[in-house]
MILUM-693627 format. One record per residue (C-alpha): x, y, z. Coordinates in nm, 4 decimals, always signed. Layout:
BEGIN
+----------+----------+----------+
!        x !        y !        z !
+----------+----------+----------+
!        X !        Y !        Z !
...
+----------+----------+----------+
***
This chain:
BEGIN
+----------+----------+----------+
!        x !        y !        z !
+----------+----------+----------+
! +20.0414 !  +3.0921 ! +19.6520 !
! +20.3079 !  +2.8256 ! +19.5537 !
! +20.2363 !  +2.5158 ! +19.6720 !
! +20.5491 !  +2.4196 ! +19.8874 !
! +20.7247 !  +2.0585 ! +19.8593 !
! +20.6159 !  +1.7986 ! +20.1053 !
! +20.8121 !  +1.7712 ! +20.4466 !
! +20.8091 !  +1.5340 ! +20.7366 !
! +20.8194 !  +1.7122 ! +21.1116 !
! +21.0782 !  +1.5802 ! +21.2858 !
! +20.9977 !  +1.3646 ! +21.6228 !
! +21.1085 !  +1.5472 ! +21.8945 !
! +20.8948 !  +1.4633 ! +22.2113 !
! +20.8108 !  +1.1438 ! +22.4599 !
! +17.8732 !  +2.7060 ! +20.8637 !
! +17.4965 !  +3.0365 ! +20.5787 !
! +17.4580 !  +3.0196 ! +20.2245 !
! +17.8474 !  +3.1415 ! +20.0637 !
! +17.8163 !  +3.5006 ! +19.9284 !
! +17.9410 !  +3.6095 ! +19.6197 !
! +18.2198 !  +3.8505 ! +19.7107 !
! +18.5590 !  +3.9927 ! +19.5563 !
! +18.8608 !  +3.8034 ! +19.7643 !
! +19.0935 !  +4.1172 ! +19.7771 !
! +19.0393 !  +4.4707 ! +19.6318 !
! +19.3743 !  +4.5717 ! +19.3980 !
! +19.5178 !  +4.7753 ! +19.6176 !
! +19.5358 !  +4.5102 ! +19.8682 !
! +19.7494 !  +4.3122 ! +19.6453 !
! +19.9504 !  +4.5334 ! +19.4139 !
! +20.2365 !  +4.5641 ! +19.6197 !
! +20.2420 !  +4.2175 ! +19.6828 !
! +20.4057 !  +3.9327 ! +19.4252 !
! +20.1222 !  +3.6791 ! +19.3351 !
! +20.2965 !  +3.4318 ! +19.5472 !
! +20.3057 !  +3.5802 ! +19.8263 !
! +19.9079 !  +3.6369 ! +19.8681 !
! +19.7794 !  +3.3094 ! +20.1020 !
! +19.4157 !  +3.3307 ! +20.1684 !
! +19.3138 !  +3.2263 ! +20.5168 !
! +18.9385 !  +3.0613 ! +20.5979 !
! +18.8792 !  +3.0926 ! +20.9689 !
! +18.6381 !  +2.8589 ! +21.1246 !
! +18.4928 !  +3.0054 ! +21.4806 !
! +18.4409 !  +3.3500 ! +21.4723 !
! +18.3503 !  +3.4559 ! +21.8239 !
! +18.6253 !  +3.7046 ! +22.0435 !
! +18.9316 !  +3.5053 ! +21.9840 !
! +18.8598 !  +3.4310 ! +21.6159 !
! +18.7882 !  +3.7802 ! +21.5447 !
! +19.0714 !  +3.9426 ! +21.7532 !
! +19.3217 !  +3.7060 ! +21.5192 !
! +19.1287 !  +3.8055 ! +21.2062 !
! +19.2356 !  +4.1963 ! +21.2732 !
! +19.5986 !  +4.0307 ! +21.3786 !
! +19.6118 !  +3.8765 ! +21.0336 !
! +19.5051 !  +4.1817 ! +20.7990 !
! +19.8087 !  +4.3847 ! +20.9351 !
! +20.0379 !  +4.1050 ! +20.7513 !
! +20.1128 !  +4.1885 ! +20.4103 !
! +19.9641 !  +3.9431 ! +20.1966 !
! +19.7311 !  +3.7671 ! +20.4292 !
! +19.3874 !  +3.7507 ! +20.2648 !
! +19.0794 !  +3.6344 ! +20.4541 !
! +18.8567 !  +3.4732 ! +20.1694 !
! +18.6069 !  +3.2890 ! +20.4312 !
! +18.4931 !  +3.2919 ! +20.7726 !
! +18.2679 !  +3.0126 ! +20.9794 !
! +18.0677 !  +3.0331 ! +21.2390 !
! +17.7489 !  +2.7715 ! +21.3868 !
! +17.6055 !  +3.0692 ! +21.5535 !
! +17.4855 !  +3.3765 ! +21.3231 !
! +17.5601 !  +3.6611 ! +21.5442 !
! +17.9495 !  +3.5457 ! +21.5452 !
! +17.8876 !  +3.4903 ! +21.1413 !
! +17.8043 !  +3.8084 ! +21.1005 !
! +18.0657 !  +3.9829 ! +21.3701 !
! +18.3733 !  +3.7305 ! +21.1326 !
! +18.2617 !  +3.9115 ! +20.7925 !
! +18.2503 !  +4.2473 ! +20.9799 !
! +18.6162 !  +4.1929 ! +21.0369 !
! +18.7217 !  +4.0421 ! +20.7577 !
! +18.6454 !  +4.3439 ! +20.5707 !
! +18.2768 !  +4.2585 ! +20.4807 !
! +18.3960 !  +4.0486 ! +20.1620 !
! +18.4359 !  +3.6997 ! +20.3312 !
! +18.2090 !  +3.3881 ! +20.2166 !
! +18.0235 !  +3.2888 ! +20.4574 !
! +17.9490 !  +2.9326 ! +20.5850 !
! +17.7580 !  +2.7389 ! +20.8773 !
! +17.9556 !  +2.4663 ! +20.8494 !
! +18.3086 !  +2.4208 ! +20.8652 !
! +18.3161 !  +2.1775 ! +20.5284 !
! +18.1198 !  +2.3713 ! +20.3187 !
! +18.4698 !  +2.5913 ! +20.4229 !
! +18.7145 !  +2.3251 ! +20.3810 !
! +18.5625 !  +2.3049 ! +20.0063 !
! +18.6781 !  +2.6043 ! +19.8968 !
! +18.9672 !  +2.5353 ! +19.6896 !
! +19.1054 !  +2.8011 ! +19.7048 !
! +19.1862 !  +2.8297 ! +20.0462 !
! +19.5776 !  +2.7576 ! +20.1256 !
! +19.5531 !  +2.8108 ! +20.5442 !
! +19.2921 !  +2.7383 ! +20.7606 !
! +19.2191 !  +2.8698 ! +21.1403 !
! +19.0846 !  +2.6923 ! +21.3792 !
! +18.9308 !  +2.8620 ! +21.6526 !
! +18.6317 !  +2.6436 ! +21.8240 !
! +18.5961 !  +2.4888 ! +22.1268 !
! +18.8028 !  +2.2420 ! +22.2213 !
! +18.6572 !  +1.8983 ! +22.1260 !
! +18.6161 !  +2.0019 ! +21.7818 !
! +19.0287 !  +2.0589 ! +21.7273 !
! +19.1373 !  +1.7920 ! +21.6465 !
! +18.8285 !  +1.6711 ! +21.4529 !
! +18.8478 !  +1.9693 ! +21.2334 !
! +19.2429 !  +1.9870 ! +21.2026 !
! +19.2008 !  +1.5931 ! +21.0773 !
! +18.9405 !  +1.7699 ! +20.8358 !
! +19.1657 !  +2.0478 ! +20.6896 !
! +19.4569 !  +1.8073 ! +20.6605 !
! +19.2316 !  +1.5895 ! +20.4052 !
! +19.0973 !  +1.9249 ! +20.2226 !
! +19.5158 !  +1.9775 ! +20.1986 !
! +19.4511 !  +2.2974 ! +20.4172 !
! +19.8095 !  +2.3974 ! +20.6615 !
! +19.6551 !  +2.4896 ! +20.9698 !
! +19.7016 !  +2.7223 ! +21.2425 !
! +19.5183 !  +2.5665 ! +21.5963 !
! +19.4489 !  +2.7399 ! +21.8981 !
! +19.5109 !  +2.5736 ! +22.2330 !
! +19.4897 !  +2.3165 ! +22.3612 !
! +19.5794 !  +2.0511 ! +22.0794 !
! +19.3810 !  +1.7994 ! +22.1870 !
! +19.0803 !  +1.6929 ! +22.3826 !
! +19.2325 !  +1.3456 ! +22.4417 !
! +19.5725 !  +1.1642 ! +22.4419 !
! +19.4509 !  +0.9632 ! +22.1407 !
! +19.3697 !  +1.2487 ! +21.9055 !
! +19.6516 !  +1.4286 ! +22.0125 !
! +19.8229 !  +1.0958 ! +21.8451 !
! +19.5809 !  +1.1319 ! +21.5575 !
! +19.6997 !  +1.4644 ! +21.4862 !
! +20.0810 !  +1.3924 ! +21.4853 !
! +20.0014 !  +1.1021 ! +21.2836 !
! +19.8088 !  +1.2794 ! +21.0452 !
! +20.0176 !  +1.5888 ! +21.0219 !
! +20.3494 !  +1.3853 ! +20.9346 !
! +20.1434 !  +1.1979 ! +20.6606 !
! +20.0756 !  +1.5007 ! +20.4949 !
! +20.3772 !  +1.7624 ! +20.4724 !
! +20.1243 !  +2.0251 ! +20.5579 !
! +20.1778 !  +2.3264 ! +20.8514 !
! +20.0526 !  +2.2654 ! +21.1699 !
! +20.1542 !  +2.5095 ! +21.4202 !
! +19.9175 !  +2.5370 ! +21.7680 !
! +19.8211 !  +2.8326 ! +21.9231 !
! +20.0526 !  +2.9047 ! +22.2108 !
! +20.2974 !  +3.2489 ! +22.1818 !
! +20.6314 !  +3.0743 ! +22.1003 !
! +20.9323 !  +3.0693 ! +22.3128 !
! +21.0733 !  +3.4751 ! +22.2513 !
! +21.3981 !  +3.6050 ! +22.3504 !
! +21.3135 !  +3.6649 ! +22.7519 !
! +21.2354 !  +3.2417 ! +22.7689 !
! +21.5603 !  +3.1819 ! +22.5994 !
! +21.7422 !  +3.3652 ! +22.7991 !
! +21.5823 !  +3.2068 ! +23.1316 !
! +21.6542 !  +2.8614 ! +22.9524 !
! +21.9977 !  +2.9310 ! +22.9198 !
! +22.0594 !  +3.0786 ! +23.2346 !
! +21.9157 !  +2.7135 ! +23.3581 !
! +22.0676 !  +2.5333 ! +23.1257 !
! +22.3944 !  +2.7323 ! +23.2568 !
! +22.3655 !  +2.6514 ! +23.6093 !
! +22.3217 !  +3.0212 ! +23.6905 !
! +21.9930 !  +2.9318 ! +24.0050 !
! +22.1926 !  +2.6566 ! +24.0754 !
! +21.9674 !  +2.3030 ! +24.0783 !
! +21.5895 !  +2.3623 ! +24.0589 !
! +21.4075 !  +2.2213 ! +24.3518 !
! +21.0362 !  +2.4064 ! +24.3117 !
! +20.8201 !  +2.5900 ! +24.0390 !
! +20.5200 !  +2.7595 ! +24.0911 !
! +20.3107 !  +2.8943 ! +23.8636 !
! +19.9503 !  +3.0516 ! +23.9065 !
! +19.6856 !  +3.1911 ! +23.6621 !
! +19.4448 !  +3.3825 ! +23.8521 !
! +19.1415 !  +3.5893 ! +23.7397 !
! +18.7985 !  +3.6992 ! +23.9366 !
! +18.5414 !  +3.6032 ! +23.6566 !
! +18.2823 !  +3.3696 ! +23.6297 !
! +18.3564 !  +3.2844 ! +23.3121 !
! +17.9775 !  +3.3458 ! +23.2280 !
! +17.8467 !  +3.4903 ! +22.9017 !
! +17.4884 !  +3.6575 ! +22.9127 !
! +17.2467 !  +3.4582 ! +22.6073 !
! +16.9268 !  +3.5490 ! +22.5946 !
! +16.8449 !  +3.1876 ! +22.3760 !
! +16.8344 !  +2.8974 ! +22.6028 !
! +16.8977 !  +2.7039 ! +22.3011 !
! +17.2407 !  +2.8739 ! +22.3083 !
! +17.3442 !  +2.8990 ! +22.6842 !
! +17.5763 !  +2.5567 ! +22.6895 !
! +17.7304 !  +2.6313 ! +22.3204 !
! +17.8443 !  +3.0045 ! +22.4109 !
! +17.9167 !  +2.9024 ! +22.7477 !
! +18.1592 !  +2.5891 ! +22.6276 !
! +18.4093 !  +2.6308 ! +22.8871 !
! +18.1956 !  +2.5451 ! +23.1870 !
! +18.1419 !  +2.2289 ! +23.0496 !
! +18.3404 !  +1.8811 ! +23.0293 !
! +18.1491 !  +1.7810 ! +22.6967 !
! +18.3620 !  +2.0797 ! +22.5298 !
! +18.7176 !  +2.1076 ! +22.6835 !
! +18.9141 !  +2.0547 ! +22.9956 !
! +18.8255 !  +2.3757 ! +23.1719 !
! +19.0995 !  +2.5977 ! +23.3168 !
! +19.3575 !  +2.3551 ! +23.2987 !
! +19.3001 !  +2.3264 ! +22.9148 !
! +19.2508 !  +2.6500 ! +22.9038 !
! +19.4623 !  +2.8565 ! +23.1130 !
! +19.7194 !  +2.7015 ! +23.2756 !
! +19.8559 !  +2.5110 ! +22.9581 !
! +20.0047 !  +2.8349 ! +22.8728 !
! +20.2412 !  +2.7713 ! +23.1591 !
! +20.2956 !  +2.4379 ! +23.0952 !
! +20.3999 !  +2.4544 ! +22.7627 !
! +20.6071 !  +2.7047 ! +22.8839 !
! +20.7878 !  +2.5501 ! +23.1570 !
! +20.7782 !  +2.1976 ! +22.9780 !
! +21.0198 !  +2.3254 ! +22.7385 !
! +21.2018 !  +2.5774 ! +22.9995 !
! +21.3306 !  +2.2288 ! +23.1856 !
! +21.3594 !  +2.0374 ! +22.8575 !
! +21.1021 !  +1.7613 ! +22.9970 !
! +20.7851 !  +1.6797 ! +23.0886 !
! +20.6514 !  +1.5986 ! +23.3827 !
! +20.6374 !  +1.2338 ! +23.4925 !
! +20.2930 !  +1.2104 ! +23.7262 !
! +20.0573 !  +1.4494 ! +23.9068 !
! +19.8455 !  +1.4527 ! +24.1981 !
! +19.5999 !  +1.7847 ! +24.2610 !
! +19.2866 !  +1.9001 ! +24.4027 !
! +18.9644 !  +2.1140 ! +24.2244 !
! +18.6562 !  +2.1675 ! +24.2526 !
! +18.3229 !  +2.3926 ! +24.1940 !
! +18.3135 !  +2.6106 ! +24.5454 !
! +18.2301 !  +2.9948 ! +24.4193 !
! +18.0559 !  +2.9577 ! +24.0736 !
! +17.7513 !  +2.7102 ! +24.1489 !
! +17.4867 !  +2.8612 ! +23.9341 !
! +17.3984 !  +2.7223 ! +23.5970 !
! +17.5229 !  +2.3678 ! +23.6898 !
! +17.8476 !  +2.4687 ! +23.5689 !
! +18.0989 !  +2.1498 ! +23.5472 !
! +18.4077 !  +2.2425 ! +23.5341 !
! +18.5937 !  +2.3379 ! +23.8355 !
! +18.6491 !  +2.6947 ! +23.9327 !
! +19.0025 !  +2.6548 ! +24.0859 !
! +19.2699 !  +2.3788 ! +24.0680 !
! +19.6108 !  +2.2657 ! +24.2351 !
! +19.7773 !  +2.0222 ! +24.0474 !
! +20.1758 !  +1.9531 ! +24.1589 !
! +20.3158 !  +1.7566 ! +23.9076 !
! +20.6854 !  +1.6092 ! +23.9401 !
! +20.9693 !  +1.6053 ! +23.6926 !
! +21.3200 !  +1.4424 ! +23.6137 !
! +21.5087 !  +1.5443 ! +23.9063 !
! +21.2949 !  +1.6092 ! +24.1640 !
! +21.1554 !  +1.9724 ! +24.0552 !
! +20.7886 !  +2.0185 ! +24.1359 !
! +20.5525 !  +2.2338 ! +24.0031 !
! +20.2771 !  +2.3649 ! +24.2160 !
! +20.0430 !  +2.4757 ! +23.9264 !
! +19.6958 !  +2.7076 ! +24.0055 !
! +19.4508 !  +2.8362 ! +23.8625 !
! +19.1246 !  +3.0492 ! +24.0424 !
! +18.8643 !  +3.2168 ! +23.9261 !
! +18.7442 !  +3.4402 ! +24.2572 !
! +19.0756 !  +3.6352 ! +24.3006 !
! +19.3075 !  +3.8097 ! +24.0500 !
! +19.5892 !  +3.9370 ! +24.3099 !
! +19.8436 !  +3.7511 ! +24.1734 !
! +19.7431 !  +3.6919 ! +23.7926 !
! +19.9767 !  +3.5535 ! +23.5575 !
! +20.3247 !  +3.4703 ! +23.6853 !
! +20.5835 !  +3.1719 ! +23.7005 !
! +20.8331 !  +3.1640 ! +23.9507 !
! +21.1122 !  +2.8509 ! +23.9172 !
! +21.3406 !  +2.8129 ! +24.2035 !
! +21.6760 !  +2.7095 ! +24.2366 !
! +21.9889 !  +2.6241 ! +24.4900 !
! +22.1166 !  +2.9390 ! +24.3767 !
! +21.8779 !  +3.1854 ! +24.3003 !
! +21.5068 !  +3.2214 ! +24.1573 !
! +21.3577 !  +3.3478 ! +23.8262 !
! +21.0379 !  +3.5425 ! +23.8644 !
! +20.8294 !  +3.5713 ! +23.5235 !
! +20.5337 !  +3.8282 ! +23.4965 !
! +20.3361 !  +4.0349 ! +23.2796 !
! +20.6087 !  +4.3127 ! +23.3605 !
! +20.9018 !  +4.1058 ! +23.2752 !
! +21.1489 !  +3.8613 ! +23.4111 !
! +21.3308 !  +3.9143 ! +23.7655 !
! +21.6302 !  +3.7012 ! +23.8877 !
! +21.7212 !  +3.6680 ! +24.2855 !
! +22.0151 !  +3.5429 ! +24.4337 !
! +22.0521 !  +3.3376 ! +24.7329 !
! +22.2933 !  +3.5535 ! +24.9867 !
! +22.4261 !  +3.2190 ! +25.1386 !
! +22.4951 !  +2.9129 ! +24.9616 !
! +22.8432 !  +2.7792 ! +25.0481 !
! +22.7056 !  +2.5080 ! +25.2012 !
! +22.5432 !  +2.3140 ! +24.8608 !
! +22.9353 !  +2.3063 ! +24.7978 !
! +22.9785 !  +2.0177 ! +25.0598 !
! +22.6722 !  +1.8346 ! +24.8504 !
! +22.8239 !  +1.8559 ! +24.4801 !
! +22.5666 !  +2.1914 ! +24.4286 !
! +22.7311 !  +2.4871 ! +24.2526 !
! +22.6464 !  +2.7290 ! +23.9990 !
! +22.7943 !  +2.9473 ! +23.7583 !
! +22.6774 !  +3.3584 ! +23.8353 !
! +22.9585 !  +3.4461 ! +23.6510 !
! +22.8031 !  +3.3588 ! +23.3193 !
! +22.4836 !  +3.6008 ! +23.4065 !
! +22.4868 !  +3.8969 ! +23.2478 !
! +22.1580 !  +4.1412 ! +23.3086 !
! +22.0458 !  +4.4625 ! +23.3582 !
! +22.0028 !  +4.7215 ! +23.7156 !
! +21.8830 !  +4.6487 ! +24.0568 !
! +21.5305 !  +4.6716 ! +24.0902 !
! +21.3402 !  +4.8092 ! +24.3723 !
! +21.0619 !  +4.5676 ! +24.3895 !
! +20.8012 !  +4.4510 ! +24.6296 !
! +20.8764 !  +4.0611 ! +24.5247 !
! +21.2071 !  +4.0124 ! +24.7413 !
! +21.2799 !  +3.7254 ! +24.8451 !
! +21.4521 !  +3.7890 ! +25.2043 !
! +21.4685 !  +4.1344 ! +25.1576 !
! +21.7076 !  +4.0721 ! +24.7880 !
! +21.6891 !  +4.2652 ! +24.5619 !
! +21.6219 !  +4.1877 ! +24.2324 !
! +21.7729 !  +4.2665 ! +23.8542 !
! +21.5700 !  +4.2319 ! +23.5469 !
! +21.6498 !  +3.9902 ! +23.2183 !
! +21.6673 !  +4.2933 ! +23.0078 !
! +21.5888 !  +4.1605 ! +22.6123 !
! +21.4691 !  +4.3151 ! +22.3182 !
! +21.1155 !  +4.1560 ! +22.2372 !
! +20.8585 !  +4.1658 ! +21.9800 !
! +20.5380 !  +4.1438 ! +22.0680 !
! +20.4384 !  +3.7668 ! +22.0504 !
! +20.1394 !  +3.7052 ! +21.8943 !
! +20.2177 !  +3.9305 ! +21.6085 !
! +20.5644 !  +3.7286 ! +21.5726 !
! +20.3729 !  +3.4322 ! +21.5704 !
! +20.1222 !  +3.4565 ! +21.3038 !
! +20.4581 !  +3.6021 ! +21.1036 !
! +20.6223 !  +3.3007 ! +21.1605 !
! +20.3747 !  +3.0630 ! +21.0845 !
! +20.2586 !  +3.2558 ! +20.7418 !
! +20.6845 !  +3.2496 ! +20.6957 !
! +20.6822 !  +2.8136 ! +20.7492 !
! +20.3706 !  +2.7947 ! +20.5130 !
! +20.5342 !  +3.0175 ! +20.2211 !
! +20.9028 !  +2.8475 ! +20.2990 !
! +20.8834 !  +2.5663 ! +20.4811 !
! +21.0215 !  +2.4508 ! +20.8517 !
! +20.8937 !  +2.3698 ! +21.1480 !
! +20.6360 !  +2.6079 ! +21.3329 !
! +20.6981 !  +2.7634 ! +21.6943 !
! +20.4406 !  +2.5421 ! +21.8243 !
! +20.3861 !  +2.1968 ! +21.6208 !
! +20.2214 !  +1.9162 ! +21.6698 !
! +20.4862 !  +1.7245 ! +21.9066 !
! +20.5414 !  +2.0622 ! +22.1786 !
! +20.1464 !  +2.0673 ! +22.1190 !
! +20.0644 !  +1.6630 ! +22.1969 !
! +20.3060 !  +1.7651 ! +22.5375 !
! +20.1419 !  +2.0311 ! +22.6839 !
! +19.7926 !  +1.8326 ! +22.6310 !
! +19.9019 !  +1.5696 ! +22.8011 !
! +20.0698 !  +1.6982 ! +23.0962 !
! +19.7631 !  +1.9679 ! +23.1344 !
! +19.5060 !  +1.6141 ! +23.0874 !
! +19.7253 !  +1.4053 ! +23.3430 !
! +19.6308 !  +1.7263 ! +23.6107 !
! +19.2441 !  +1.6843 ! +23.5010 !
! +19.2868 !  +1.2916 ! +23.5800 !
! +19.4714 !  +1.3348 ! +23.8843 !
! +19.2161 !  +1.5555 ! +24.0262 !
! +18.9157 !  +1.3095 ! +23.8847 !
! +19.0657 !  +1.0018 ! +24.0305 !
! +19.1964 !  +1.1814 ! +24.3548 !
! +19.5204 !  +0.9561 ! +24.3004 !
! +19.8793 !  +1.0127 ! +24.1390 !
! +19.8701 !  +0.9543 ! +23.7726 !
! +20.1389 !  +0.8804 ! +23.5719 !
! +20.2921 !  +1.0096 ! +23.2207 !
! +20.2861 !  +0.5905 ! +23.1585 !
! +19.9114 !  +0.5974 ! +23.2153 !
! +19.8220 !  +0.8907 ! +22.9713 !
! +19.9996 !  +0.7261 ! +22.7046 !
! +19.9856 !  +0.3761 ! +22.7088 !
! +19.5705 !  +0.4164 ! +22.6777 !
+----------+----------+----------+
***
């Protein structure tokens, strides 16, 4: 692949022996021009490595020439989908050696992002991340630093903002719900989070996200999905955050992190956010819900859903309006979710499926240039407001967006 020219991001937010393999067979390649080819190393191999290794070979041109792993079982389950032709390595800068290698995944536990991004960036690697960015406010810094020295691609591993969440921003940013007031957001699932490992000497490594030494649990983990979504929804970030956890169902295993959360953080203009997360009860799994004067937006794994108010003359008399007339959407719905008894109409858009769209559009910003979904700045947000709800919840006080930053 052509090397592309050297670019600045613009500022816009407050490890095995290698085996001796063929990279590509010719009929991977023949229909593809030279340039295009851009062979990917991907450093942790377990579920989610492997499930974006499969993503990646349905993209013309994508070759995986390496896969990483600490633990051999994962090793051997990365070269299995990588087509059984992948170096191998134990170690992710035995990896980051290979100079061959234009793009490199990262897809470890959390403490070792940004240590490994920093890595790849000196190796002159672009990098795709998965979420969370960071594992503190400081190497979230260290990473925007480091990324604007170097030109390179960073994009991090949240689905970017597709047609349905730009047609809910605009309807905000239109006054359609009128002022929001209240968002709530929950990601629920009944799971311990538990793997089975038969090797004590492996139980805290494969079982990383019950532990504080390796990430922020679910709110690093989970619930950041929201946030970066409703973060850039509002156009803001949140400015402090007070919440509640704690370790109540899953006690075995001196497991650390907590098991459910309630974090309500505030933002310009008095919206709140009531954000949760549990692990003993998956009723209401993955939704967002933002209120306004004037209506509500309901956001699901079916869809969207809008609501009107039925009476709202009187926000006139207190400077409140909104504009329905600029809403255009789809039927009434019969639906359970009806706020007094309304009911609701989908935000009917045309939508490719994310993830797929996002490794496209990252492979597209390291061939062309441009700015990723997800960089580095949208990233360093969504770390920090998800880390201010870990504090708050530590510290059992309000913490603000000042004290996150100004470490």
């Amino acid at each position: 692949m052509k090397k592309i020219s050297r670019r600045k991001f613009v500022r816009n937010s407050g490890t095995a022996l290698a085996a001796s393999v063929s990279l590509a067979s010719a009929g991977v390649l023949k229909s593809q021009e030279p340039d295009d080819r851009i062979n990917v190393g991907v450093i942790g191999t377990g579920s989610q490595g492997c499930h974006l290794i499969r993503r990646m070979k349905e993209i013309p041109g994508i070759v995986i020439t390496d896969v990483c792993d600490i633990y051999p079982p994962h090793l051997k389950q990365g070269l299995e989908n990588a087509g059984g032709t992948a170096r191998t390595h134990a170690e992710h800068r035995s990896l980051l050696d290979q100079k061959d290698i234009d793009v490199v995944f990262v897809v470890t536990p959390l403490v070792y992002h940004v240590p490994q991004c920093l890595d790849a960036l000196d190796a002159g690697k672009h990098i795709f991340s998965e979420k969370s960015m960071g594992y503190s406010v400081p190497e979230c810094d260290r990473l925007v630093e480091a990324t604007e020295k170097s030109g390179l691609v960073v994009q991090i591993g949240y689905s970017p903002h597709g047609a349905r969440q730009q047609k809910i921003r605009e309807l905000i940013k239109t006054g359609s719900i009128g002022r929001i007031t209240q968002l709530f957001s929950h990601y629920h699932r009944n799971s311990t989070w538990e793997r089975e490992v038969d090797d004590p000497e492996w139980w805290r490594p494969l079982n990383w996200r019950l532990y504080w030494e390796y990430c922020g649990g679910v709110l690093t983990e989970l619930v950041s999905h929201q946030l970066t979504a409703i973060n850039w929804l509002l156009e803001a970030h949140p400015f402090s955050a007070v919440g509640q956890g704690g370790v109540d169902i899953f006690t075995q295993h001196d497991r650390e992190t907590w098991d459910h959360v309630n974090v309500v953080y505030e933002y310009p203009g008095g919206a709140r956010l009531n954000a949760t997360s549990i692990l003993s009860n998956a009723r209401y799994g993955y939704a967002m819900t933002i209120m306004g004067t004037h209506g509500t937006i309901v956001m699901d794994r079916r869809g969207a859903r809008i609501y009107w108010e039925k009476e709202t003359r009187h926000l006139a008399s207190v400077g409140v309006k909104a504009a329905h007339h600029k809403v255009k959407l789809g039927q009434s719905l019969e639906d359970d979710e009806i706020p007094s008894q309304s009911k609701g109409k989908k935000i009917e858009v045309e939508e490719q499926d994310r993830r797929t769209g996002m490794l496209e559009g990252f492979f597209n910003c390291v061939r062309h240039g441009g700015t990723p979904a997800i960089d580095v700045h949208e990233g360093r947000t969504s770390s920090i407001t998800a880390l201010m709800g870990n504090r708050a919840i530590r510290e059992g006080r309000k913490v603000t967006w000042e004290d996150m930053v100004n470490y």
